[in-house]
ZAMARGU-4260 file (C-alpha; in steps of 0.2 Angstrom, whole numbers, plus 5000, padded with zeros to 4 digits):
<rodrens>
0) 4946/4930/5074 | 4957/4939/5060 | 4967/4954/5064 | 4968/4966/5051 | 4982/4977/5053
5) 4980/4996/5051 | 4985/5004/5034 | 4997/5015/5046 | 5006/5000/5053 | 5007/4992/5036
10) 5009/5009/5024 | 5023/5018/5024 | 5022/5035/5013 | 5031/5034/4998 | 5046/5049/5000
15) 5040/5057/4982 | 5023/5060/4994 | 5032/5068/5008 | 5038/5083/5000 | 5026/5099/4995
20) 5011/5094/4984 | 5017/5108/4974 | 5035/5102/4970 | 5026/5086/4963 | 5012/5093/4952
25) 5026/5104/4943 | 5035/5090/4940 | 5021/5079/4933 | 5014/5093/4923 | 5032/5097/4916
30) 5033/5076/4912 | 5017/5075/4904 | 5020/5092/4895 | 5004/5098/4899 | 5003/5112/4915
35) 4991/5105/4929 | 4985/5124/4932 | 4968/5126/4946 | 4967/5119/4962 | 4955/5106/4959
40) 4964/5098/4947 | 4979/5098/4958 | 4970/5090/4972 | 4963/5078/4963 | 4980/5071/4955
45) 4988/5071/4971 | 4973/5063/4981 | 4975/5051/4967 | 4993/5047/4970 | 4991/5047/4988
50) 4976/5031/4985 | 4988/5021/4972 | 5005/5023/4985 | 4993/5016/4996 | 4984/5002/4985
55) 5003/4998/4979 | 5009/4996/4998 | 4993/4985/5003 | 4996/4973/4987 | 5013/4971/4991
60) 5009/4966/5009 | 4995/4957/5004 | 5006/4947/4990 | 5021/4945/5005 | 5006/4936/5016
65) 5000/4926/5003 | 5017/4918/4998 | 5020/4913/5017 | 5002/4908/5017 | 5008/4897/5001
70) 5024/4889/5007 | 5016/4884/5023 | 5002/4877/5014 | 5013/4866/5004 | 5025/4861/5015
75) 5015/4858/5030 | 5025/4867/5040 | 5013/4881/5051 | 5018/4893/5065 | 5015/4887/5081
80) 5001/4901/5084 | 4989/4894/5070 | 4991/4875/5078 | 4983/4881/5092 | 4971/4892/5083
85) 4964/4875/5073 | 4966/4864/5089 | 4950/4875/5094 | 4939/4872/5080
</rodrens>
């Protein structure tokens, strides 16, 4: 069985994301030099970066697991939990 951890336990919103969508589109549009004027395009941009903080977030948790993954793996050293877990098999 592989427990998968809930993006909420993992994820932790990025501050930039926690203060009014409007704050941040103003200042993306004033960075790129171009206004980022109706609705829909606003809501796109920010659904946007809302889906890349959390792809970020998941890869870096994903890249954490992996090294532990790599370090037990090469020096044969595994936690006592997956001992037991291959002592079924």
């Amino acid at each position: 069985q592989t427990l998968v951890p809930k993006p909420d336990k993992v994820y932790r919103v990025a501050s930039y994301l926690k203060r009014p969508p409007r704050l941040l589109i103003q200042a993306l549009g004033r960075q790129l030099d171009h206004p980022i004027k109706t609705k829909s395009e606003q809501k796109f941009i920010y659904s946007r970066l809302k889906l890349l903080d959390l792809q970020f977030c998941l890869n870096i948790h994903q890249s954490l697991w992996q090294s532990y993954f790599d370090l037990s793996y090469e020096q044969h050293q595994w936690p006592v939990s997956v001992h037991r877990s291959l002592d079924y098999e």
